[in-house]
N, C-alpha and C positions, 0 to 999 in steps of 0.2 A: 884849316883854321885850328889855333890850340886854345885851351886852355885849364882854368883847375877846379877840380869837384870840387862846390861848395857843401851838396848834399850827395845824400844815398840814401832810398829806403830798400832793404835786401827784398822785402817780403813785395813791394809791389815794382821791384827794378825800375824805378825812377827817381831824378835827382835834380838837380841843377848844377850845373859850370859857370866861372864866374871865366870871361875873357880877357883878355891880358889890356886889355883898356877900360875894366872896371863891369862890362857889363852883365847880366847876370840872364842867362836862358835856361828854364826851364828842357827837361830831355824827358820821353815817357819811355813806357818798356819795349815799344816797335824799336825805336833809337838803339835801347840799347841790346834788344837781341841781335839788330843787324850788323853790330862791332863783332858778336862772337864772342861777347864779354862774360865770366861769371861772377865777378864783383867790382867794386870800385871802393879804392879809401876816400875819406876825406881831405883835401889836400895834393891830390896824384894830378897831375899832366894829360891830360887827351888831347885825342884829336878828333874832331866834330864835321860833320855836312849839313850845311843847311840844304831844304827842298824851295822850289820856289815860292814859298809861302814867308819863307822865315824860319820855320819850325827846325828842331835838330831832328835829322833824318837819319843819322850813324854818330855814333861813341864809340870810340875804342883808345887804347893804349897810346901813347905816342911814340910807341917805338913800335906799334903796328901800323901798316900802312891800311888806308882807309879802302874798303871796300870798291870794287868800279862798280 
């Protein structure tokens, strides 16, 4: 699944991505340490996993492939 950082806080590595149909998921710092990430801009491209919850499980680049 992709979509574009709507948020970023550096200091506590979480944000939100808005999905390419408008919708808007919250990501926390598990999410994003499991992409391998050390920042995200505002406006950039991810790619996301949700866990069977819902929740975003991995963030990372979209030109990185997403963790197995």
């Amino acid at each position: 699944m992709q979509g574009t950082v709507r948020t970023y806080d550096a200091g506590a590595r979480s944000g939100s991505v808005l999905l390419d149909d408008g919708t808007e998921l919250p990501f926390d710092a598990a999410a994003f340490d499991a992409g391998g990430l050390r920042m995200l801009r505002f406006g950039q491209r991810v790619n996301l996993a949700l866990d069977d919850t819902g929740t975003v499980s991995v963030i990372t680049l979209s030109t990185f492939p997403l963790p197995r």
